[in-house]
DRENBA-89982 format. One record per atom (N, C-alpha, C, CB): residue in one letter; residue number from 1; z, y, x. Coordinates in steps of 0.1 Angstrom, whole numbers, plus 2048, in hexadecimal, padded with zeros to 3 digits. Last residue first. Glycine has a CB too. Layout:
! DRENBA-89982
   res     n     z     y     x
     a   NUM     Z     Y     X
...
//
This chain:
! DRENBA-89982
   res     n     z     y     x
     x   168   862   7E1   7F1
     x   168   867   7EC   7F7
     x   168   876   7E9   7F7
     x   168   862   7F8   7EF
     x   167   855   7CC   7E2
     x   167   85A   7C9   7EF
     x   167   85F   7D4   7F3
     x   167   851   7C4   7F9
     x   166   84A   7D9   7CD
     x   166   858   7D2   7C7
     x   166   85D   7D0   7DA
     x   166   853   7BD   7B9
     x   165   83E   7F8   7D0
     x   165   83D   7ED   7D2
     x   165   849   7E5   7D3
     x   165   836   7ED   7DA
     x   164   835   814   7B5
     x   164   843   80B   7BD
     x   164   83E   7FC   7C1
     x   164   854   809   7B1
     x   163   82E   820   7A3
     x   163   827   822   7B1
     x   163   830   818   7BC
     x   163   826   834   7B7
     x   162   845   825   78A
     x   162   838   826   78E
     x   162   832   827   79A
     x   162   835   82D   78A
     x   161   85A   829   783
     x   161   85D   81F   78E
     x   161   84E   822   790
     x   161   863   80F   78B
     x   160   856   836   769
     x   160   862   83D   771
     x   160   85D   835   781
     x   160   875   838   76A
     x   159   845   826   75A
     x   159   841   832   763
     x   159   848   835   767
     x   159   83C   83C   760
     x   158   853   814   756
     x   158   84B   80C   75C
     x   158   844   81A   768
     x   158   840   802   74F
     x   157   86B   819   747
     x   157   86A   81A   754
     x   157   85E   815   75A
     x   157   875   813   759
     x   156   85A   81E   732
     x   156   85D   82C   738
     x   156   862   828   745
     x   156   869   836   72F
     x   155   856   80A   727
     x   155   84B   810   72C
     x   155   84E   81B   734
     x   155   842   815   722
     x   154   869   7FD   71F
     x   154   865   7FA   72C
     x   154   85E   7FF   72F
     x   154   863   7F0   730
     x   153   88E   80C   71B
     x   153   87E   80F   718
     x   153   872   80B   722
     x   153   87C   81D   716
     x   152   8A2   810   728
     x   152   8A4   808   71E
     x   152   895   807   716
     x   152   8B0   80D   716
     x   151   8A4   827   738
     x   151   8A2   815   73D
     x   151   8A3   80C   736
     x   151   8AA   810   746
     x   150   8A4   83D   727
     x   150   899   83A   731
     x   150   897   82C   735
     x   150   89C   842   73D
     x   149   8C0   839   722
     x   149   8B9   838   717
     x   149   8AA   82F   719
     x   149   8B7   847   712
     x   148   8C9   83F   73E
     x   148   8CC   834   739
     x   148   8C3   831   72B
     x   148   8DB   835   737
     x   147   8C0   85B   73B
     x   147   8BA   852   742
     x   147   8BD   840   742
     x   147   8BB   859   74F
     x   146   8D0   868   726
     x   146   8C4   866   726
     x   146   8B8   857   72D
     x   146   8C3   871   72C
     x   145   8EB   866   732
     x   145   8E5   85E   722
     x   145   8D5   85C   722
     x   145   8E8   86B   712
     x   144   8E7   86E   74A
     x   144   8EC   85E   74C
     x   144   8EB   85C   73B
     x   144   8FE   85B   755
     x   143   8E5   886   742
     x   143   8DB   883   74B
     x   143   8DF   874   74C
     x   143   8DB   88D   759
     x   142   8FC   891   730
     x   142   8EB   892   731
     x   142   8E2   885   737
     x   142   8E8   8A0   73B
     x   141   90D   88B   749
     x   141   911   884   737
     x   141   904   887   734
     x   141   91F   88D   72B
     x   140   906   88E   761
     x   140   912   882   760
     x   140   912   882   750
     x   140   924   887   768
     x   139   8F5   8A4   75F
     x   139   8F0   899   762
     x   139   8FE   88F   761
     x   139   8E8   89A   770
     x   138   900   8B7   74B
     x   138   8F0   8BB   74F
     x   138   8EF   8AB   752
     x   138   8EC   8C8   75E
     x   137   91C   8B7   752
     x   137   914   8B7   747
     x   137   907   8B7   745
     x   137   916   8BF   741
     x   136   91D   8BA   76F
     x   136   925   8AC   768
     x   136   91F   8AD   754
     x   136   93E   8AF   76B
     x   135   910   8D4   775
     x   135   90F   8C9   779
     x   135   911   8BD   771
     x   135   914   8C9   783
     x   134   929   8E1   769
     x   134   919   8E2   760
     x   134   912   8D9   767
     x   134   90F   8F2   761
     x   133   93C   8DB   778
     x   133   93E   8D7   76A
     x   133   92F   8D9   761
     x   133   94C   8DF   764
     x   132   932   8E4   78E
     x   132   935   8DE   78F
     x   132   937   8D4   783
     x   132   93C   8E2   796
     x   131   933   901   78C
     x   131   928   8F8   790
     x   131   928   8ED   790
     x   131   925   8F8   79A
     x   130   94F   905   789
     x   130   94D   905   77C
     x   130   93B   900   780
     x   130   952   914   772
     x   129   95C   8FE   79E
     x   129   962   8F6   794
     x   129   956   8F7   789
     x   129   971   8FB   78E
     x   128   94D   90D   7B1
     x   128   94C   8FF   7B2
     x   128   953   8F7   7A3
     x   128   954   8FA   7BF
     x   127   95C   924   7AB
     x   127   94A   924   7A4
     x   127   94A   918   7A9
     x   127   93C   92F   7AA
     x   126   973   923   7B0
     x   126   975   922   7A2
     x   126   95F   91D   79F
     x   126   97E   937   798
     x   125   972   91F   7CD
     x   125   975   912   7C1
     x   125   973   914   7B6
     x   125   983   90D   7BF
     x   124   967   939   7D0
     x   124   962   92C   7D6
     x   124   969   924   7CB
     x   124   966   929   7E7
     x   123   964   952   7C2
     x   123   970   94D   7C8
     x   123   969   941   7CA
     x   123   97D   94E   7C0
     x   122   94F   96E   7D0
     x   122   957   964   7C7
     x   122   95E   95E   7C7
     x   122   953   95E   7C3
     x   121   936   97B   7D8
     x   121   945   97E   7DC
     x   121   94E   979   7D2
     x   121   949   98D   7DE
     x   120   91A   978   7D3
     x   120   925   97E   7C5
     x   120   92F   982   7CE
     x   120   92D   972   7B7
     x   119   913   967   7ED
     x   119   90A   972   7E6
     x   119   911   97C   7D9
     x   119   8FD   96A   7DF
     x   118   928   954   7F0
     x   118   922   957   7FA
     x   118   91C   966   7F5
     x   118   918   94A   800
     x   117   92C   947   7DA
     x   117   939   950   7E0
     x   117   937   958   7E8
     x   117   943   94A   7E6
     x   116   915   939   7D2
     x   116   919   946   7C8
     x   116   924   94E   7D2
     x   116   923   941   7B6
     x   115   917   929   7E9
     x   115   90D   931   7E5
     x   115   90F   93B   7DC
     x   115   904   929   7E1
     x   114   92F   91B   7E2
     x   114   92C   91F   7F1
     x   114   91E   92D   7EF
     x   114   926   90D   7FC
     x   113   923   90D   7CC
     x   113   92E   91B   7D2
     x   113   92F   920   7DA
     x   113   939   91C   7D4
     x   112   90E   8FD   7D4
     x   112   90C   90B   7CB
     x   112   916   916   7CB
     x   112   90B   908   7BC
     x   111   91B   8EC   7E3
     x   111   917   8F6   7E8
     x   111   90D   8FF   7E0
     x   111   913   8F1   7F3
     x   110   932   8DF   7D1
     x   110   930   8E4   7DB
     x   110   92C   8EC   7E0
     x   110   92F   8E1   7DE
     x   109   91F   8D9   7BD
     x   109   92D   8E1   7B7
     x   109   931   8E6   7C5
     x   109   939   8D7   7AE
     x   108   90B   8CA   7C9
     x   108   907   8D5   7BE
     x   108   917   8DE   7BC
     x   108   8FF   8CC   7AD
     x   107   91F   8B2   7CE
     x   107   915   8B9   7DB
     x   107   911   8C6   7D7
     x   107   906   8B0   7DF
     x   106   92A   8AA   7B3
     x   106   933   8B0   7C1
     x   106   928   8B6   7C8
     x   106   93A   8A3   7CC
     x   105   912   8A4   7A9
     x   105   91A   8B3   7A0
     x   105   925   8B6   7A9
     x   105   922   8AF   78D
     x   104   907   896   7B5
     x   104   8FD   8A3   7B4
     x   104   905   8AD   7AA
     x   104   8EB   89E   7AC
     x   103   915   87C   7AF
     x   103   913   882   7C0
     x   103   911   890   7C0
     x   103   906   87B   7CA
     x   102   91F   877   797
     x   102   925   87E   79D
     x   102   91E   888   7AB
     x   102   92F   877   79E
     x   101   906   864   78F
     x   101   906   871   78C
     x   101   910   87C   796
     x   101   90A   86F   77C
     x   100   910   84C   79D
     x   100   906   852   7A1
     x   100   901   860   7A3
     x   100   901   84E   79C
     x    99   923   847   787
     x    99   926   84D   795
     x    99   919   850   79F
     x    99   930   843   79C
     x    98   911   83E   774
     x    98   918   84C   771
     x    98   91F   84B   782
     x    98   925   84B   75F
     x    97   904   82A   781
     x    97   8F8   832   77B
     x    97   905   843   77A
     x    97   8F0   827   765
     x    96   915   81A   799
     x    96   910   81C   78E
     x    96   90A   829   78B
     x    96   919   819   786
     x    95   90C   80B   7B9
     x    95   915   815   7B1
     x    95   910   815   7A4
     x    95   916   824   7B5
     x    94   8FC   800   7CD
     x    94   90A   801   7CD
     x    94   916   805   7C4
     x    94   90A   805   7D4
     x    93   8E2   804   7C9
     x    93   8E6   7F4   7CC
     x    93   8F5   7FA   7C7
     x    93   8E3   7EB   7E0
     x    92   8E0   81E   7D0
     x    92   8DA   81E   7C1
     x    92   8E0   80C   7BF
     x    92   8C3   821   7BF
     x    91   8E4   836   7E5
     x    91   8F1   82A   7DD
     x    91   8EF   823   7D0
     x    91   900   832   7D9
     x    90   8CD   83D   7E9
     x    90   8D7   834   7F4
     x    90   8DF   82C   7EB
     x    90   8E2   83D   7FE
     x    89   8C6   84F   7D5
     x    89   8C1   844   7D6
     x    89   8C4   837   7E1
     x    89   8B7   849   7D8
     x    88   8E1   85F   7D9
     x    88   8DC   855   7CA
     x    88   8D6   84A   7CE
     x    88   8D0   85C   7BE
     x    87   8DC   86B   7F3
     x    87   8E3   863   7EC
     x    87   8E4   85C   7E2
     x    87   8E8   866   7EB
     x    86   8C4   878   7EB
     x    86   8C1   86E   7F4
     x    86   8CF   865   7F2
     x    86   8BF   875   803
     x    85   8CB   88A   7D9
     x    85   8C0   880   7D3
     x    85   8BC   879   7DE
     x    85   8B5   887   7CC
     x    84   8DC   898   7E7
     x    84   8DF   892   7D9
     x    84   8D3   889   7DA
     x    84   8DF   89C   7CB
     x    83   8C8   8A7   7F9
     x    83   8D6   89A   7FF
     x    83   8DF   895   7F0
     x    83   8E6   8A4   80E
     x    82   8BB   8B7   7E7
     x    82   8B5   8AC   7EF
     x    82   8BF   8A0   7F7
     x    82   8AB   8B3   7FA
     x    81   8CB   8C7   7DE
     x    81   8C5   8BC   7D5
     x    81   8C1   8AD   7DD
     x    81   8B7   8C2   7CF
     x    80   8D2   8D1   7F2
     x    80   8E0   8CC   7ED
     x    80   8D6   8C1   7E2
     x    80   8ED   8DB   7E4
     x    79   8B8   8DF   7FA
     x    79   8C1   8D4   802
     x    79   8CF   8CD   7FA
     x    79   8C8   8DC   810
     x    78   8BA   8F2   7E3
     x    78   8B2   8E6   7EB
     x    78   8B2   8E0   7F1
     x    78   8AB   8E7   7F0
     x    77   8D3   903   7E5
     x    77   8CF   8FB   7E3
     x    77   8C3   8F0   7E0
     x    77   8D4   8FC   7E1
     x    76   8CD   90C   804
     x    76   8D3   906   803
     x    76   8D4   8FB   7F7
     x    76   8D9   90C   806
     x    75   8B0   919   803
     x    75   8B7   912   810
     x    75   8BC   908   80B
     x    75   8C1   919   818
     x    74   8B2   927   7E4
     x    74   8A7   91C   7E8
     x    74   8AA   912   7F3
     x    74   89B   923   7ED
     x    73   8C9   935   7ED
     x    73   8C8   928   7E1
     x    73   8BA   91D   7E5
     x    73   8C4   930   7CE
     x    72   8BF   949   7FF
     x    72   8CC   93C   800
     x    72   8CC   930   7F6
     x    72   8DE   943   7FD
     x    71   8B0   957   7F1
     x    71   8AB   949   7FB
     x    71   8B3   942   800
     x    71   8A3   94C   806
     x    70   8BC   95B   7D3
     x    70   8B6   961   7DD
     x    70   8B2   954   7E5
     x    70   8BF   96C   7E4
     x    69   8CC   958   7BB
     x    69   8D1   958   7C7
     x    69   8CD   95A   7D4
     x    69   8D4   950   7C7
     x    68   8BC   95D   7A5
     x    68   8C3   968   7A8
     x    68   8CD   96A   7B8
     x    68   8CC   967   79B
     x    67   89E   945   7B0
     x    67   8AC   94B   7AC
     x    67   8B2   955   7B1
     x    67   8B5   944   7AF
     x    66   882   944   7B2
     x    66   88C   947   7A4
     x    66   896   950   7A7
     x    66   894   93B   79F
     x    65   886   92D   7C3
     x    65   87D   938   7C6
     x    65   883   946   7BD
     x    65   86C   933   7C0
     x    64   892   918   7B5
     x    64   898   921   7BC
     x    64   891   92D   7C2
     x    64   89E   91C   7C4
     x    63   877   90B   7AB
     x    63   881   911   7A3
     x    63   88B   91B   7A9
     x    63   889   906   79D
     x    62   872   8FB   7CA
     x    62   864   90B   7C0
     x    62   870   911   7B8
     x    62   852   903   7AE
     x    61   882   8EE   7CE
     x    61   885   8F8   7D4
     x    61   877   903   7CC
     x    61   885   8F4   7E7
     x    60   887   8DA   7B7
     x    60   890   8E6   7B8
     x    60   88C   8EF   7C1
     x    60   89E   8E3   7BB
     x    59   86C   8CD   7B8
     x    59   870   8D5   7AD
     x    59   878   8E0   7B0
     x    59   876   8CE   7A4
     x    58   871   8C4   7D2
     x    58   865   8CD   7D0
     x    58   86B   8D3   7C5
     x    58   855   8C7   7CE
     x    57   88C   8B2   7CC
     x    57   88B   8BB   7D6
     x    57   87F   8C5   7D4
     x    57   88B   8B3   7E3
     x    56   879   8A1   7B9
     x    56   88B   8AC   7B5
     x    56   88B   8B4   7C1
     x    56   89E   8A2   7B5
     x    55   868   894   7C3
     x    55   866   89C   7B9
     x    55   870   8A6   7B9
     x    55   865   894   7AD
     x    54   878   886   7D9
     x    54   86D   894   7DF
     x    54   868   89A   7D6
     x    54   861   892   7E9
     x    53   885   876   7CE
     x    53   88A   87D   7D8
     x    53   885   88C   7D9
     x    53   888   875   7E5
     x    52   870   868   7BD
     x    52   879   874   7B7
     x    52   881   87A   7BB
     x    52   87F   873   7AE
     x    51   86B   852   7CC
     x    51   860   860   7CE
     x    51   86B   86D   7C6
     x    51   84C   85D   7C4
     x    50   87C   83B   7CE
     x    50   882   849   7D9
     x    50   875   857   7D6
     x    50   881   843   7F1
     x    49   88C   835   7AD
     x    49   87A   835   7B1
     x    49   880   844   7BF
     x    49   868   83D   79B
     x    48   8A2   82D   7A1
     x    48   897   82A   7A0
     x    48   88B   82B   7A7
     x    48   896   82E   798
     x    47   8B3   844   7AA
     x    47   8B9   838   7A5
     x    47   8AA   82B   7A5
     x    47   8C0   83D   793
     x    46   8AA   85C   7A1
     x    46   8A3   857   7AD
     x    46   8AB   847   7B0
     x    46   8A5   865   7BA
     x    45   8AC   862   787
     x    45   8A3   857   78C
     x    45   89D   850   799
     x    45   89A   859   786
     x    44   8BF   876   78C
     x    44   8C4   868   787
     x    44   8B7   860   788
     x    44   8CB   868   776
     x    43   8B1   88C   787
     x    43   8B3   888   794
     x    43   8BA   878   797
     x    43   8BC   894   79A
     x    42   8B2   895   770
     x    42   8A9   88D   770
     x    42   8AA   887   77E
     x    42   89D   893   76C
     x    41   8C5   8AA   769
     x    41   8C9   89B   765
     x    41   8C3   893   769
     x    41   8CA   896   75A
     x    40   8BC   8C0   770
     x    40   8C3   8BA   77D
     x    40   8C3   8AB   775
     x    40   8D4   8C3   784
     x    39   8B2   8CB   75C
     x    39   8AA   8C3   763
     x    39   8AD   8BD   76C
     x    39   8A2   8C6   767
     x    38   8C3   8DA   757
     x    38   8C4   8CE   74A
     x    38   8B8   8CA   756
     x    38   8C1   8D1   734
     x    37   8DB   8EF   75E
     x    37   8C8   8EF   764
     x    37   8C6   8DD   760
     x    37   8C3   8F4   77E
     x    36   8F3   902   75B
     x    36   8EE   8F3   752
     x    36   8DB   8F6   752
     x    36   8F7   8F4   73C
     x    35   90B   90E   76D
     x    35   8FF   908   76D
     x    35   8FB   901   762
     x    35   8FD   901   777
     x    34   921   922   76E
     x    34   921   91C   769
     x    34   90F   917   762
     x    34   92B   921   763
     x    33   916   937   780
     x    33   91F   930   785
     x    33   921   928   778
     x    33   92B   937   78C
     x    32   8F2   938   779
     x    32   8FF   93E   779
     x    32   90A   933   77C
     x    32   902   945   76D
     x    31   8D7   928   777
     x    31   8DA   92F   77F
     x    31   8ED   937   781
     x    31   8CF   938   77C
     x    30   8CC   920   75C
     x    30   8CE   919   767
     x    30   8D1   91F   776
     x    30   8C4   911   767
     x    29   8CD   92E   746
     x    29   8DC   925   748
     x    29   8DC   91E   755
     x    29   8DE   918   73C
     x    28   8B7   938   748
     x    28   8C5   946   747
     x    28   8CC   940   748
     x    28   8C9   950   73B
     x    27   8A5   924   74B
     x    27   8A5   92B   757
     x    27   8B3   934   758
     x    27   896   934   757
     x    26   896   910   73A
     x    26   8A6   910   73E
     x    26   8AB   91E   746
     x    26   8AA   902   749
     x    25   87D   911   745
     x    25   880   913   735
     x    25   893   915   735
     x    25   87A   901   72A
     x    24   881   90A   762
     x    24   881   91A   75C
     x    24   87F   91F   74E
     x    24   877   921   761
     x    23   88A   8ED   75F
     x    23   891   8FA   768
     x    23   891   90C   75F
     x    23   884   8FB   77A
     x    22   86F   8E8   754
     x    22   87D   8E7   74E
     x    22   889   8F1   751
     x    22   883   8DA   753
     x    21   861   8EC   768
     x    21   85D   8EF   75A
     x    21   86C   8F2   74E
     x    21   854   8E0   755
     x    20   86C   8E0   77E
     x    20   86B   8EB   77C
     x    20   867   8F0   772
     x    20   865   8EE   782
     x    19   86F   8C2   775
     x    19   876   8CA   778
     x    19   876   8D9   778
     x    19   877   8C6   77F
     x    18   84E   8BA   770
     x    18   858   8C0   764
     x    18   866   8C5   769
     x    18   85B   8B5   759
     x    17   846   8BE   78A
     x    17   840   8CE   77F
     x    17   84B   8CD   778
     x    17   830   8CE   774
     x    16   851   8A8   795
     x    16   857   8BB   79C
     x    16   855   8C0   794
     x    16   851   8C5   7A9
     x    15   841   896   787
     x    15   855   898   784
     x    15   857   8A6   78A
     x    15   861   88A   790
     x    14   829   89C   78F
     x    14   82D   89D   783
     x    14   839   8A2   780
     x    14   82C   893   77E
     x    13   82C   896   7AB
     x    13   82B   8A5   7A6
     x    13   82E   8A8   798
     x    13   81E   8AA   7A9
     x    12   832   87B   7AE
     x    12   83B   888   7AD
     x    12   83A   88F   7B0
     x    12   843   88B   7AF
     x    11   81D   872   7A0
     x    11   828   86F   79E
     x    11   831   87A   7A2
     x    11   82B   863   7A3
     x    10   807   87B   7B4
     x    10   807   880   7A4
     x    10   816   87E   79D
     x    10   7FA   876   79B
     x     9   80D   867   7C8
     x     9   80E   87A   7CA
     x     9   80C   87D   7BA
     x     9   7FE   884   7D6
     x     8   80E   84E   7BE
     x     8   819   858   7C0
     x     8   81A   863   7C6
     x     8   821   853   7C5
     x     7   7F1   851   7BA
     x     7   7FB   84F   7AD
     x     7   809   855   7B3
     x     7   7FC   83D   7A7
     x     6   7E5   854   7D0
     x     6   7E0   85D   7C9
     x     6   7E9   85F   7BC
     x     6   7D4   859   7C6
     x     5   7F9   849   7E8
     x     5   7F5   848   7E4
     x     5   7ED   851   7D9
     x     5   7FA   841   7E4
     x     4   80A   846   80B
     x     4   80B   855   7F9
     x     4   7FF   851   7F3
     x     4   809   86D   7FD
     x     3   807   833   815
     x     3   811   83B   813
     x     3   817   846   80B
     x     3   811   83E   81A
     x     2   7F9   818   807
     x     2   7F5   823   810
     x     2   800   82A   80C
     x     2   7E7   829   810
     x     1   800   7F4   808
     x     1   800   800   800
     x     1   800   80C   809
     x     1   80C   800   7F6
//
């Protein structure tokens, strides 16, 4: 199988557009210390398929382009997606579907504060607590109903897993 094929470059560009599509239909909730960017739920598939490493990561860093936070957000969080959604996909043998969720509402509650405290002058724990809790709604109760729903449909995983060789 050739390394990027024609199907899994289409694959995740698809998943980046709807992230970003999403992102910015969402756009007034997905940005303030109390986050709810309802597309983060989808990062739960990288459970499934490593191309939605580099869908979620492209998605978030165009969407941060955006942000009120300026190019720290894009830096940083872009990277906080992207070591979320390398973790997931690491610990996809080891853990369950709702602790999975947790990784990207600690790593996201982390360093989005760090990021609001950095640019507002804020208080670091309280904008981790509350990044943190739009995180845990977006994708630990959202994003694990949904996508659990998702694996209960074979067609839908058949495209979630799409381009996947079973020997990988």
């Amino acid at each position: 199988m050739e390394l990027f094929n024609t199907r899994r470059i289409t694959n995740i560009g698809v998943m980046a557009l709807i992230y970003v599509v999403i992102s910015l239909i969402c756009s007034p909730f997905a940005y303030q210390d109390l986050q709810f960017r309802i597309s983060e739920m989808f990062i739960l598939l990288c459970l499934f398929n490593k191309d939605y490493i580099i869908s979620f990561t492209l998605g978030c860093f165009i969407v941060n382009l955006w942000s009120p936070l300026g190019y720290i957000d894009v830096v940083f969080g872009t990277t906080a997606t992207l070591i979320s959604a390398i973790l997931i996909y690491r610990s996809r043998s080891r853990i369950n579907m709702f602790l999975a969720s947790l990784i990207p509402v600690i790593i996201n509650g982390l360093v989005v504060a760090g990021e609001l405290t950095h640019v507002e002058h804020t208080v670091y724990w309280k904008n981790a607590c509350m990044v943190a809790l739009g995180e845990f709604a977006c994708i630990s109760i959202a994003g694990v109903i949904v996508v659990n729903a998702l694996r209960k449909n074979k067609r839908a995983m058949k495209l979630i897993t799409a381009g996947l060789d079973i020997r990988q």
